[in-house]
KOLMITI-28662 format. One record per residue (C-alpha): z, x, y; residue number from 1. Coordinates in steps of 0.5 Angstrom, whole numbers, m for minus. Layout:
% residues N
{atom {Z; X; Y}; NUM},
...
***
This chain:
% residues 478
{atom {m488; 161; m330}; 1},
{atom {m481; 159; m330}; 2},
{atom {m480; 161; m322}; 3},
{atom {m487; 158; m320}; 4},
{atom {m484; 151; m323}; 5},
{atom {m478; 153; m320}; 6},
{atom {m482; 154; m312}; 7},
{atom {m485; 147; m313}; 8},
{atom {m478; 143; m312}; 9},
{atom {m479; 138; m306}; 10},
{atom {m475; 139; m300}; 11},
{atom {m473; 131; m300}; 12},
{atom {m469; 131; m293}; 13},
{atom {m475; 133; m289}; 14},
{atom {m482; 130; m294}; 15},
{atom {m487; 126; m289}; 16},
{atom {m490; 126; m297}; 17},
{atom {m485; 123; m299}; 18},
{atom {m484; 118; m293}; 19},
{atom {m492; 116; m295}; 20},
{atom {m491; 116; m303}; 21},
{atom {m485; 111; m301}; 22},
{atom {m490; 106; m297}; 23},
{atom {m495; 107; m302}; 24},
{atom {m491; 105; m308}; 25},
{atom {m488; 98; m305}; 26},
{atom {m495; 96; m302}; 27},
{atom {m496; 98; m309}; 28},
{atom {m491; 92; m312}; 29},
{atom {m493; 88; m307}; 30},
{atom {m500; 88; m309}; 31},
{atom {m501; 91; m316}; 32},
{atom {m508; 88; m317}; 33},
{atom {m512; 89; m311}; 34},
{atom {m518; 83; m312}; 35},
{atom {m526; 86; m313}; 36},
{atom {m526; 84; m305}; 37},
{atom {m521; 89; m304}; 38},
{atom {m523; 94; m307}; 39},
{atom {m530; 93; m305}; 40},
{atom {m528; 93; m297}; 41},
{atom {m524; 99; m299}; 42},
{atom {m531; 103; m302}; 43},
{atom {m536; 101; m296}; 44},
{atom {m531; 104; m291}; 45},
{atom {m530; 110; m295}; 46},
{atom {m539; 111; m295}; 47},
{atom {m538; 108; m287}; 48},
{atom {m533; 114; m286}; 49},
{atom {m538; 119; m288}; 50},
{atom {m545; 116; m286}; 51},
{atom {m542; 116; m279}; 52},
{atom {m539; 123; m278}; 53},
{atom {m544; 127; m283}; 54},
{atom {m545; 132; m278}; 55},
{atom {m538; 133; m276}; 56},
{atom {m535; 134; m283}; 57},
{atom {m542; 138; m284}; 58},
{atom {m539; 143; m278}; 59},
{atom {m532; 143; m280}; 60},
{atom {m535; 145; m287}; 61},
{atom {m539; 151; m284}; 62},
{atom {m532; 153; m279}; 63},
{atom {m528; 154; m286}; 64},
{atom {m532; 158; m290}; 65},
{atom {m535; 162; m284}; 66},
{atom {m542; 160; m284}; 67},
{atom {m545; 154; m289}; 68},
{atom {m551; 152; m288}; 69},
{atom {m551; 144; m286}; 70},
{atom {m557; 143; m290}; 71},
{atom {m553; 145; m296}; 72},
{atom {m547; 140; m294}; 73},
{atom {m551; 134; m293}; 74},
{atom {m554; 135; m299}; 75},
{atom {m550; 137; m305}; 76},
{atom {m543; 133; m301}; 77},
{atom {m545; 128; m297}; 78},
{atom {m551; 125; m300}; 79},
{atom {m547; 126; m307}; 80},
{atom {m541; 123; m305}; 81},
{atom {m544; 117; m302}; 82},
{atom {m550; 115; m307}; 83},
{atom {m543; 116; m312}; 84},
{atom {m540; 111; m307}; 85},
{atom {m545; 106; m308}; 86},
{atom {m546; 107; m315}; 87},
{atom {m538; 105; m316}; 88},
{atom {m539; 100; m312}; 89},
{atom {m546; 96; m315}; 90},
{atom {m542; 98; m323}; 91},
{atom {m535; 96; m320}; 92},
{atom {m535; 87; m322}; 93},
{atom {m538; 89; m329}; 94},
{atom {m532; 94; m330}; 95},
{atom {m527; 90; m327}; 96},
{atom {m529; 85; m332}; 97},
{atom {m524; 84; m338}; 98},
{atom {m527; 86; m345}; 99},
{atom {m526; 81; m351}; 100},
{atom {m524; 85; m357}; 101},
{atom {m525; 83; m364}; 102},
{atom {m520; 79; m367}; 103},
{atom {m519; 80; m375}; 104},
{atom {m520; 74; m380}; 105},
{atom {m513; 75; m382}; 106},
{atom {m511; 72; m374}; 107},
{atom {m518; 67; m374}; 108},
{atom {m516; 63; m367}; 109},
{atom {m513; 68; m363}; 110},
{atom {m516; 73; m357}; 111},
{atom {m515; 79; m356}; 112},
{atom {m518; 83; m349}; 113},
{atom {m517; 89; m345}; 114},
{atom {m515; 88; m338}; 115},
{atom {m517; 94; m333}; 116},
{atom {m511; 94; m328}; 117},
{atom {m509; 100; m324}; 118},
{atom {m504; 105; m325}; 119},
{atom {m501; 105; m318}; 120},
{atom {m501; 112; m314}; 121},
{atom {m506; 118; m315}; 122},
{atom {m504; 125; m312}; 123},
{atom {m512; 128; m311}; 124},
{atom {m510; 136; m311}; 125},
{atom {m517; 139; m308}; 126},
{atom {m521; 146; m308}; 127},
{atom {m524; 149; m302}; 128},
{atom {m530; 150; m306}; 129},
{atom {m533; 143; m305}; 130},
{atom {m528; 140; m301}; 131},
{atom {m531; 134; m299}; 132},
{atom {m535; 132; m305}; 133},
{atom {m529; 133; m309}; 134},
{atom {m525; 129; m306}; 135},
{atom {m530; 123; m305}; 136},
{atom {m531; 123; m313}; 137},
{atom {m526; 123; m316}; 138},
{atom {m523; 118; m309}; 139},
{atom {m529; 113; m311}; 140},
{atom {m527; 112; m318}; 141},
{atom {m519; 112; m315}; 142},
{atom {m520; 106; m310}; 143},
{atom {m525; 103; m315}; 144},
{atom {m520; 102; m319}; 145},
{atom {m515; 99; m315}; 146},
{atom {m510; 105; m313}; 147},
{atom {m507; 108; m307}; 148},
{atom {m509; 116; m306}; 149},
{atom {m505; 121; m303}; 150},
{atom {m510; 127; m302}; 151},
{atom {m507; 135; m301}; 152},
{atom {m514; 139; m299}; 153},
{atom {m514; 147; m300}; 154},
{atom {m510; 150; m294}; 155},
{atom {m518; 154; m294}; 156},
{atom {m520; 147; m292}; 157},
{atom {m516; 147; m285}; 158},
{atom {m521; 145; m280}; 159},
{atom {m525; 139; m285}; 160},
{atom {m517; 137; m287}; 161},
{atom {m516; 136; m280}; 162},
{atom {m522; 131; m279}; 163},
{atom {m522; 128; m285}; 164},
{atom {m515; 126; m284}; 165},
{atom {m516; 123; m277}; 166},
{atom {m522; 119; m280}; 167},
{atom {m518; 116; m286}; 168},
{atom {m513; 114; m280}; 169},
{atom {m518; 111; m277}; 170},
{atom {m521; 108; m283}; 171},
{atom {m515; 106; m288}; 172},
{atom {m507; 104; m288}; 173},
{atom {m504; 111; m290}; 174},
{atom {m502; 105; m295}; 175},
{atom {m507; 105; m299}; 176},
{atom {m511; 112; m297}; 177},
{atom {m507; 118; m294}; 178},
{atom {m509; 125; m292}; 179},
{atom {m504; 130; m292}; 180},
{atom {m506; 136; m287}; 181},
{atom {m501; 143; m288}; 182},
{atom {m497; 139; m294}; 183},
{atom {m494; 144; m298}; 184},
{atom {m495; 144; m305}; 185},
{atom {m488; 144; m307}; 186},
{atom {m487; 137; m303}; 187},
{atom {m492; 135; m306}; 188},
{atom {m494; 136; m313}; 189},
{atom {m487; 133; m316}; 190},
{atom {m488; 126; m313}; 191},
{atom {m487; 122; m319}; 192},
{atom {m495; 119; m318}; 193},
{atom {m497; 115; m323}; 194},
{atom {m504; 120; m325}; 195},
{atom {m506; 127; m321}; 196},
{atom {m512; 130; m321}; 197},
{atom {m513; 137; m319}; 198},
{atom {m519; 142; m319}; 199},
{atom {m518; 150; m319}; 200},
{atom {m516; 154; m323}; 201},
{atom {m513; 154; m330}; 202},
{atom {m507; 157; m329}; 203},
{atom {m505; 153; m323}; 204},
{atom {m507; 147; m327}; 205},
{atom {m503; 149; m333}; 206},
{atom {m497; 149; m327}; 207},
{atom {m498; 142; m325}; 208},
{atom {m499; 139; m332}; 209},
{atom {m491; 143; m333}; 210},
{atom {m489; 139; m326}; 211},
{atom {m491; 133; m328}; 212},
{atom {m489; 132; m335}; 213},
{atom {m482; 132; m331}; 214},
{atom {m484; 125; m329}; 215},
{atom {m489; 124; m335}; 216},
{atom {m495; 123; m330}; 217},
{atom {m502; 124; m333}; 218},
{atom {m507; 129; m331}; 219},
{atom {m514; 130; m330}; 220},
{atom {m516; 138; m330}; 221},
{atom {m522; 141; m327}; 222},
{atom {m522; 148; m329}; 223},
{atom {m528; 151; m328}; 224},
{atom {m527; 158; m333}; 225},
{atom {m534; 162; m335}; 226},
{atom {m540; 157; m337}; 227},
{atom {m546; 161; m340}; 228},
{atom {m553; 160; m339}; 229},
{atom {m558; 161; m345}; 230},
{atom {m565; 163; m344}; 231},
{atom {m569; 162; m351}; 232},
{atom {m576; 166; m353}; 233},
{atom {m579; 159; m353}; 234},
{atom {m578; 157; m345}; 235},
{atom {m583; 161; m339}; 236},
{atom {m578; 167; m336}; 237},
{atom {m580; 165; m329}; 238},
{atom {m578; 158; m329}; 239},
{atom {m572; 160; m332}; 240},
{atom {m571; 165; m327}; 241},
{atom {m572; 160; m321}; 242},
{atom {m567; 155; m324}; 243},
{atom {m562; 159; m326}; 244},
{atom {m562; 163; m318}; 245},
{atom {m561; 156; m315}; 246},
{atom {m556; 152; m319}; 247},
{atom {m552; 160; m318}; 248},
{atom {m553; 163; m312}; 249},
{atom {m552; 156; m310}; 250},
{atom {m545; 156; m304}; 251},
{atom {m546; 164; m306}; 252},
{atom {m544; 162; m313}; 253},
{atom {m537; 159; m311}; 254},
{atom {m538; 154; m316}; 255},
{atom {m535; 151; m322}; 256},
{atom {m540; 149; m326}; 257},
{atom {m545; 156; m324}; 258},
{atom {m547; 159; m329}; 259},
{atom {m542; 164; m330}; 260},
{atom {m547; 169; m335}; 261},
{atom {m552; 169; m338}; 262},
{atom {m556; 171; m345}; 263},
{atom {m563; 174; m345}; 264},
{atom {m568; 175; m350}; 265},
{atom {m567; 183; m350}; 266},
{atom {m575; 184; m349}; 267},
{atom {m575; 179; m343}; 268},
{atom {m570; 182; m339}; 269},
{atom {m574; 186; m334}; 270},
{atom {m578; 180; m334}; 271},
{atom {m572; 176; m332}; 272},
{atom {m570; 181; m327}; 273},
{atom {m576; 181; m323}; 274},
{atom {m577; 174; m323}; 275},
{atom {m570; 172; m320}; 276},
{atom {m571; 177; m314}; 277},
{atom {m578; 173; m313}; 278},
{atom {m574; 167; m313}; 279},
{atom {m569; 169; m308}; 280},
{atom {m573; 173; m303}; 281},
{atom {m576; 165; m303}; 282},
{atom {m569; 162; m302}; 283},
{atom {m566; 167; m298}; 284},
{atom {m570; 172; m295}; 285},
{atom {m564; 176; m292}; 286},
{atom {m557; 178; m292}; 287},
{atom {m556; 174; m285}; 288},
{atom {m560; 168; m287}; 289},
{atom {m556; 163; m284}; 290},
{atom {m558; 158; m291}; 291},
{atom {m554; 164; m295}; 292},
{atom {m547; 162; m295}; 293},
{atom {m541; 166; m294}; 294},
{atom {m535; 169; m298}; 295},
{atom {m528; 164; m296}; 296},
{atom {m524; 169; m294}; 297},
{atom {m523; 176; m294}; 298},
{atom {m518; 176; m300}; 299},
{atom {m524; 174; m304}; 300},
{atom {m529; 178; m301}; 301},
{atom {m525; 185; m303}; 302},
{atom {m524; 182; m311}; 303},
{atom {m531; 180; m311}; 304},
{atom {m533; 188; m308}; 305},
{atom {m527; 190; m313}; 306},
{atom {m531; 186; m319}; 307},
{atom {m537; 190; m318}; 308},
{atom {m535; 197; m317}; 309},
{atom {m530; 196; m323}; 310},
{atom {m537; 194; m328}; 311},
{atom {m540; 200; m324}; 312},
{atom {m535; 205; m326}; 313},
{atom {m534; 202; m334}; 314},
{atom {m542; 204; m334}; 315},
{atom {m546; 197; m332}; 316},
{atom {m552; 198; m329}; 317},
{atom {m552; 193; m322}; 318},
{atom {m558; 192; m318}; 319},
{atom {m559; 188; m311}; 320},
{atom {m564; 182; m311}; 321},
{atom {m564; 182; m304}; 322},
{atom {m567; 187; m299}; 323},
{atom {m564; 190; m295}; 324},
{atom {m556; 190; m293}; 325},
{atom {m553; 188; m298}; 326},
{atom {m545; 186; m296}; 327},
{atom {m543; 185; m289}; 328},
{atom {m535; 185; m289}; 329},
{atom {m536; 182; m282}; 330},
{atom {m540; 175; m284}; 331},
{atom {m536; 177; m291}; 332},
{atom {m543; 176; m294}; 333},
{atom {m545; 180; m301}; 334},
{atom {m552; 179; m303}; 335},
{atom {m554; 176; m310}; 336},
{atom {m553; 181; m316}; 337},
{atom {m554; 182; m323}; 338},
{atom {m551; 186; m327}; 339},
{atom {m553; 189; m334}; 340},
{atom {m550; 193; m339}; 341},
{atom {m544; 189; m339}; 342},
{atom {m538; 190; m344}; 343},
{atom {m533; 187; m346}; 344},
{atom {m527; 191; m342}; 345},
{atom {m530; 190; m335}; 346},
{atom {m527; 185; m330}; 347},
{atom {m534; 180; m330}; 348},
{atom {m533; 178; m336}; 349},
{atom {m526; 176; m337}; 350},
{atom {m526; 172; m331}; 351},
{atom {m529; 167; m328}; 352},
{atom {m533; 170; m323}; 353},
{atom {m534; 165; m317}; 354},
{atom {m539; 169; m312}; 355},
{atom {m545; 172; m313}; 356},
{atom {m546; 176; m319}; 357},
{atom {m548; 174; m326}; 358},
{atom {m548; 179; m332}; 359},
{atom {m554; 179; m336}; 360},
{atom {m553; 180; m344}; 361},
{atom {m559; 182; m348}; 362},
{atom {m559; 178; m354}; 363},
{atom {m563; 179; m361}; 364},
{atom {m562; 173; m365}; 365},
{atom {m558; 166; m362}; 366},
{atom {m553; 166; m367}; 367},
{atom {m550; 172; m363}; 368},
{atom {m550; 168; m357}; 369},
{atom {m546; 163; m361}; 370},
{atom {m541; 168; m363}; 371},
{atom {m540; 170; m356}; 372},
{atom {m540; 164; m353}; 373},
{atom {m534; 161; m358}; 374},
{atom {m530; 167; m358}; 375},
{atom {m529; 165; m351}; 376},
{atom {m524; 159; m348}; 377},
{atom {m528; 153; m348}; 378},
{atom {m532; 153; m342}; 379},
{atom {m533; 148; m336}; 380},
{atom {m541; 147; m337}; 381},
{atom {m546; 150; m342}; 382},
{atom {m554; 151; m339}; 383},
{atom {m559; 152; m345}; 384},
{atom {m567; 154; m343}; 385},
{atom {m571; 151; m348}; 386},
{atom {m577; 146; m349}; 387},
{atom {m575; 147; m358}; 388},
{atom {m571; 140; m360}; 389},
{atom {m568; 145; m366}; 390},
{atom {m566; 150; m361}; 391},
{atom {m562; 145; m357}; 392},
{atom {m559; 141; m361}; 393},
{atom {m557; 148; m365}; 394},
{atom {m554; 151; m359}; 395},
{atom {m550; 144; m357}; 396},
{atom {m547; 143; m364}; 397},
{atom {m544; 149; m366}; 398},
{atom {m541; 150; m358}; 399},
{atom {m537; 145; m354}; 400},
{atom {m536; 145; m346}; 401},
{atom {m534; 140; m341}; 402},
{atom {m542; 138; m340}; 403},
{atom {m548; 141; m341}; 404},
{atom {m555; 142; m338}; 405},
{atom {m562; 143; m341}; 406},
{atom {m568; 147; m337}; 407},
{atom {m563; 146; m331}; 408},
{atom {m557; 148; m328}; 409},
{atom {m551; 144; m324}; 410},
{atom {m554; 137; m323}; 411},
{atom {m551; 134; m330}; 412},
{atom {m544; 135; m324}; 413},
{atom {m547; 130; m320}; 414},
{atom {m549; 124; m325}; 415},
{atom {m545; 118; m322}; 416},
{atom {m546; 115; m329}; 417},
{atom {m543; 121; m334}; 418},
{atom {m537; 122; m334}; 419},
{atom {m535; 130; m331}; 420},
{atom {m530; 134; m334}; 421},
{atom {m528; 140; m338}; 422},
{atom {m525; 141; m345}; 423},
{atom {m519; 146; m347}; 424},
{atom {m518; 151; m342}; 425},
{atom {m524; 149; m337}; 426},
{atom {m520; 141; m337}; 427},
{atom {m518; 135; m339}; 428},
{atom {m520; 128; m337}; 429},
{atom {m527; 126; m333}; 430},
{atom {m528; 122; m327}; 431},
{atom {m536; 119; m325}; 432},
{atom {m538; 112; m328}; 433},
{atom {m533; 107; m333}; 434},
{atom {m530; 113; m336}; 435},
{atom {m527; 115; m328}; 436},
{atom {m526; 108; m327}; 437},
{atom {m522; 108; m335}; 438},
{atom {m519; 114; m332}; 439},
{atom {m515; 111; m327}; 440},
{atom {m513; 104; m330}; 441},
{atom {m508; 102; m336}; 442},
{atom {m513; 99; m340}; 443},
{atom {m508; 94; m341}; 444},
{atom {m509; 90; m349}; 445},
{atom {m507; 82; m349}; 446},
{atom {m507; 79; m355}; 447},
{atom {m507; 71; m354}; 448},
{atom {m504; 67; m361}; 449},
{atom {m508; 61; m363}; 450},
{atom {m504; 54; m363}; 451},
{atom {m503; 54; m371}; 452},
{atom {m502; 61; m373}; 453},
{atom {m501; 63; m381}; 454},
{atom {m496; 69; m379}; 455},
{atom {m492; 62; m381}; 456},
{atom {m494; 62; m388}; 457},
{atom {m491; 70; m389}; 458},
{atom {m484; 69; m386}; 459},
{atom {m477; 70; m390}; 460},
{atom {m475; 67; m394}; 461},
{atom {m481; 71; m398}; 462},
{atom {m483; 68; m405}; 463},
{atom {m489; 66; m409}; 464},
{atom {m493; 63; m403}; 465},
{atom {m492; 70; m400}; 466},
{atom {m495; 74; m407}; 467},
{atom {m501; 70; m407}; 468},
{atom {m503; 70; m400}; 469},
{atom {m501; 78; m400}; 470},
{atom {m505; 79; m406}; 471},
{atom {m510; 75; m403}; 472},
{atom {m511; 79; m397}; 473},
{atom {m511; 86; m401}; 474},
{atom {m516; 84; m406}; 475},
{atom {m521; 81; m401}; 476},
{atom {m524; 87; m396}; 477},
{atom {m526; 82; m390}; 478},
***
C-alpha cells in the first residue's frame, strides 16, 4: 500500500486542482458562512441544471456504459437527484437554524447552542457505476451546507464528465462548484480539503482515508461489499423473487447496495428459481433487450466470465434466467445467472460481485444464516423477506449493515430523509437529510456566561465557602 500512497504525491507545478483548490479556499475566507439565500440559489441551479439538460445527460450515460436504457437514468439518477434537491432545499431553513441545548443548574442564567457552519471545501470522488445520482446526492448535502465542492468522476465517466463539466461552468463560479475532467487522482486526493467523500471499493477507500489523514481530513466512505438477501419460510416466493429480480439486475447488478447473495428456505429453491426466470423474462425478454444494461468495460466483462467459470469448475450449478444467448462480448452484455452449490472457496462469495449474478444458499434454520452473514465483513445493505415482526426484528438485532430493507430491495438508498451509509468495511459517515446536512458542517458548541455567574464563589483562594458549596453540589442530583 505504501507504493500506492506513494503514486498519489501531486505534481504541484503543473496542478489546474490546484489552482481551483486555491480559489476555492480564498473565496471560502472571504465567505465562510454563505447565507440561507445562497445557499438556496445554489440548490435551484443545481435542480435547473439537471431539468434542463435530462436527455443530454441520459445519453452521455447510455455512451459510457455502452447501452443504458434512458428510462433507467431518469428514474433512479435524474428524478432521485432532483426530488433529494428539493428535499434539501424545503429542510434546509430548519436545519441551518441553531439549536439550544440544555444548560446544567450549576450554570443557571447562561445559553448554550450548537451553530452549524460549514467546513469549507469538499473533495466528491465519484464512481461510474451511478455516476450522476452520486454525485448529485452527496453535492446537494455539500451546497446545503454551505460548502464548495470539487468533483473527480471515474475516468468510465468520461462522456458524462464531459457535459457536466460545462454545465457547472455554465451554471456556478468554479469557486464554488468545479468539475474536474481527466484529473489525476494523485493531483487530486492530497489536497488538503476540509472533508472528502468517495464511493468505490474498500480497498481504495482505506488508500484515501492514508492520504488523508497526512492533512487530518474527515472522510466519508461508501464501500459497497457483499449485502445479503434472506427470504424467510413465512413470505410468498414469487413476490420475493420479483422483487429481488428488480433491485439485482437492476444496471445488470452493477450496484452497490444490490443484493449480493441470497438465503433461501432449502425446499423453496426450485420454487424461487422458477419465479425469478418468470420475472426476468417479464423485464428483460432478451439478451439485446435495450432495457438490459450493459457491462462498463471489457475489463469487467472478462472478471464477470472469470467468476462464473471458476464456481463452475469448483462444482457450482449455474443456470441462465434468460432464453437464449447468454453473453455477447460485442455489447459486453451477460444475461442474469443464478448460482447454486455455492462454497466458500469460489471467487462469488469472497468478492463483491458487481454484475449479474446472484449466488443462492439453502438454509435450514435462520440462526445459520445469521452465523454466515456475521462471519463476513459488515455489509453495506441487509434485505429481509418477511411479513413475521419476530423474524425481522431477530434478523436486524443480531447483524449490522449500512441500512436495511424489509420485503424490498434498494430503495432504502433513495430516502432523502435517512441517512445512507456503510458501516465497518462497506463505510463510514452518511449523506441524505440532517445527517448529510451534520455531515458536511462543524457543529460548532457556543456557550454564552450569564451576567452574574457563580464560577466566582469557586475561585482560589479556596476555603470553607468552597467545601460547602462542593459538598453541596455532590450531595444533590440535580
Amino acid at each position: 500500500m505504501n507504493s500506492t500512497v506513494e503514486a498519489m504525491t501531486p505534481d504541484i507545478e503543473n496542478n489546474a486542482a490546484r489552482l481551483i483548490y486555491e480559489r476555492q479556499r480564498k473565496a471560502y475566507k472571504a465567505n465562510p458562512y454563505p447565507s440561507y439565500v445562497e445557499r438556496k440559489a445554489n440548490l435551484d441551479k443545481l435542480e435547473k441544471m439537471m431539468v434542463d439538460n435530462q436527455e443530454a445527460i441520459a445519453e452521455a450515460i447510455s455512451k459510457d456504459f455502452g447501452n443504458r436504457a434512458h428510462q433507467e437514468t431518469q428514474l433512479i439518477e435524474l428524478f432521485l437527484s432532483i426530488d433529494g434537491i428539493r428535499y434539501a432545499r424545503k429542510k434546509l431553513k430548519k436545519w441551518m437554524k441553531p439549536q439550544r441545548r440544555s444548560v446544567s443548574i450549576w450554570f443557571a442564567g447562561a445559553q448554550n447552542k450548537v451553530l452549524p457552519q460549514p467546513k469549507g471545501i469538499v473533495g466528491l470522488i465519484a464512481p461510474w457505476n451511478y455516476p450522476l445520482f452520486l454525485v448529485m446526492s452527496p453535492l446537494a448535502s455539500i451546497l446545503a451546507s454551505g460548502n464548495r465542492c470539487m468533483i473527480k468522476m471515474a475516468a468510465n465517466s468520461s462522456n458524462l464528465a464531459a457535459l457536466l463539466s460545462g454545465l457547472f461552468k455554465e451554471a456556478f463560479d468554479e469557486e464554488v462548484v468545479a468539475l474536474l475532467p481527466g484529473v489525476k487522482a494523485s493531483d487530486f486526493t492530497p489536497l488538503p480539503f476540509d472533508h472528502i467523500v468517495f464511493t468505490g471499493s474498500p480497498e481504495t477507500g482505506k488508500t484515501i482515508m492514508r492520504i488523508a489523514a497526512d492533512n487530518l481530513v474527515p472522510v466519508t466512505l461508501e464501500l459497497g461489499g457483499k449485502s445479503p438477501t434472506i427470504v424467510a419460510d413465512d413470505f410468498d416466493i414469487e413476490t420475493a423473487a420479483d422483487r429481488i429480480m428488480q433491485g439485482k439486475f437492476l444496471n445488470a447488478g452493477q450496484t452497490c447496495v444490490a443484493p449480493d447473495y441470497l438465503f433461501v428456505p432449502e425446499a423453496k429453491v426450485d420454487d424461487f428459481i422458477a419465479a425469478a426466470k418468470k420475472s426476468i423474462a417479464k423485464r428483460y425478454p432478451e439478451l439485446a433487450s435495450k432495457d438490459y444494461t450493459s457491462i462498463i468495460d471489457e475489463k469487467s466483462f472478462a472478471r464477470l466470465n472469470s467468476t462464473l467459470l471458476d464456481a463452475e469448475q469448483k462444482g457450482a450449478s449455474i443456470t441462465s434466467l434468460m432464453d437464449g444467448e447468454i453473453k455477447d462480448a460485442a455489447s459486453r452484455k451477460i444475461a442474469p445467472h443464478v448460482v447454486t452449490n455455492t462454497n466458500d472457496d469460489m471467487v462469488l462469495m469472497q468478492d463483491e460481485i458487481f454484475g449479474p449474478i446472484l449466488p443462492i444458499k439453502p438454509y435450514k434454520d435462520l440462526d445459520e444464516a445469521l452465523a454466515f452473514i456475521n462471519d463476513g465483513e459488515r455489509p453495506l445493505a441487509l434485505y429481509i423477506f418477511s411479513n413475521n415482526k419476530t423474524v425481522q426484528n431477530k434478523i436486524i438485532k443480531n447483524t449490522l449493515s449500512g441500512g436495511v430493507c424489509i420485503n424490498e430491495t434498494v430503495l432504502h438508498a433513495g430516502q432523502h430523509d435517512m441517512p445512507f451509509g456503510g458501516v465497518g468495511n462497506s463505510g463510514m459517515g452518511h449523506y441524505h437529510g440532517q445527517e448529510g446536512f451534520n455531515e458536511f458542517s462543524k457543529l460548532r458548541p457556543i456557550f454564552k456566561q450569564f451576567k452574574y455567574p457563580a464560577l466566582p464563589l469557586l475561585a482560589p483562594p479556596y476555603g470553607k465557602m468552597f467545601s460547602t458549596i462542593y459538598q453541596l453540589m455532590i450531595k444533590l442530583k440535580i
